[in-house]
C-alpha positions in Angstrom: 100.4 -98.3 10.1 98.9 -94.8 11.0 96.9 -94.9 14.6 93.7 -92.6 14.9 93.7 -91.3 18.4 90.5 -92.1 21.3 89.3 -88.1 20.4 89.2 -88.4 16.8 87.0 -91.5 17.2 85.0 -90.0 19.7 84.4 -87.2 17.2 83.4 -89.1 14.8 80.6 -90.8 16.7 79.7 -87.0 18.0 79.1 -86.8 14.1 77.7 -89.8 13.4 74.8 -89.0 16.2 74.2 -85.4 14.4 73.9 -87.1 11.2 71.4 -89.6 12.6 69.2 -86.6 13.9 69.6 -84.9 11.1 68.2 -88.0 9.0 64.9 -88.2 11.6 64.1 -84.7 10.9 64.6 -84.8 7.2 62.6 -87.8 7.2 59.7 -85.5 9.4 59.8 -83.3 7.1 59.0 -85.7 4.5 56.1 -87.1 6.1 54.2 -83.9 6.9 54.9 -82.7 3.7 53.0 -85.9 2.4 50.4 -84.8 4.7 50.0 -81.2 4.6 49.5 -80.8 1.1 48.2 -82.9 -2.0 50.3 -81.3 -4.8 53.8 -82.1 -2.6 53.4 -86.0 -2.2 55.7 -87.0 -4.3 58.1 -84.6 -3.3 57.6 -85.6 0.2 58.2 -88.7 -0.6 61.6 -88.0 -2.0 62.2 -86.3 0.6 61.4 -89.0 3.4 63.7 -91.4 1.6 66.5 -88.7 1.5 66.1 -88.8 5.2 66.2 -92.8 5.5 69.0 -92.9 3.6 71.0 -89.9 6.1 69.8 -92.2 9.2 71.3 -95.7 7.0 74.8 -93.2 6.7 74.6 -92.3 9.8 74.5 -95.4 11.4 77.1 -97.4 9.5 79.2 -94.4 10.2 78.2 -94.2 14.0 79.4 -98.0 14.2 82.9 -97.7 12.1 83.7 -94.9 14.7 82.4 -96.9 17.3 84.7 -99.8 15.9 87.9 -97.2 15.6 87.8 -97.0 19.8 88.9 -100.4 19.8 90.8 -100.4 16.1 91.9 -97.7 15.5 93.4 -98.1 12.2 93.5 -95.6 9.2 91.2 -97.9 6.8 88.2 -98.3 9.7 88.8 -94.1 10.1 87.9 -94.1 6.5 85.3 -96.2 6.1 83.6 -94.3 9.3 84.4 -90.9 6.8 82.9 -92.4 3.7 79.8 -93.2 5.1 79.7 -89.9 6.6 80.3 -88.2 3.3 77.3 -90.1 1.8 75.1 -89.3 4.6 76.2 -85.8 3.7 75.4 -86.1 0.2 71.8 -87.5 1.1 71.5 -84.1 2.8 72.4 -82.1 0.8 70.3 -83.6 -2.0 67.3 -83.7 0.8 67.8 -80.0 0.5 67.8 -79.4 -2.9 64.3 -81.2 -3.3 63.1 -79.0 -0.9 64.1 -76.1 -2.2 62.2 -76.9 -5.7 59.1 -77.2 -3.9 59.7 -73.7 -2.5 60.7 -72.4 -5.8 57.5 -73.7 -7.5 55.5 -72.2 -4.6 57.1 -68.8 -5.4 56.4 -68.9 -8.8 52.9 -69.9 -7.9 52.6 -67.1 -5.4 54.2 -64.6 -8.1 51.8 -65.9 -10.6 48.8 -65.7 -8.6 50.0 -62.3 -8.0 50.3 -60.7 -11.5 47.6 -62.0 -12.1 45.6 -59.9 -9.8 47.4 -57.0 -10.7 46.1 -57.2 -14.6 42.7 -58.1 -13.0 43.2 -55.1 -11.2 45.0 -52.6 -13.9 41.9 -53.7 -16.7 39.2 -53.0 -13.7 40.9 -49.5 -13.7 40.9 -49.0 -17.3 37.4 -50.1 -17.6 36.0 -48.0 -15.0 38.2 -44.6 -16.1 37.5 -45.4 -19.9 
């Protein structure tokens, strides 16, 4: 039976605790998104349930590691990993979401933009025609 040493548990509590900020501030995120603007509720939803699901990760793999100090056994090691892996993958999919609701506010801006340039190309026409 393999042994994981006292530093590599310590490390993964180190990561467990990142995790678990990580999870509060997506979940922040979420919540003033909700507040700050109408069209993004939904999205901020999402987005604060992306962030209670990191802190949910986080924990479970902050209390496997906290488990390998006194077993340090390979199997606890992995479950401690797996459950960081999926607060990862809450992450990275908290991310994502946010980036479409960037992407749609570019498009918006872009929009909003050519459209004031053809406002501003007929003006031009009309007035030198």
């Amino acid at each position: 039976m393999h042994e994981i040493s006292p530093q590599v548990a310590q490390e993964e509590l180190k990561h467990g605790k990142t995790s678990l900020r990580h999870g509060k501030i997506v979940e922040e995120i979420g919540h003033r998104l909700q507040n700050s603007d109408q069209t993004e509720q939904e999205r901020g939803q999402r987005i604060v349930e992306h962030g209670k699901n990191i802190q949910k990760h986080a924990q479970e793999s902050m209390d496997k590691a906290q488990e390998l100090v006194d077993n340090r056994s390979a199997e606890v090691f992995a479950e401690s990993l797996q459950a960081h892996i999926d607060a990862t993958q809450s992450y990275i999919e908290a991310v994502t979401e946010f980036q479409k609701g960037l992407q749609t506010h570019l498009q918006q801006h872009k929009d909003h933009l050519s459209k004031e340039s053809s406002v501003a190309k007929l003006r031009d026409n009309i007035v030198s025609g």
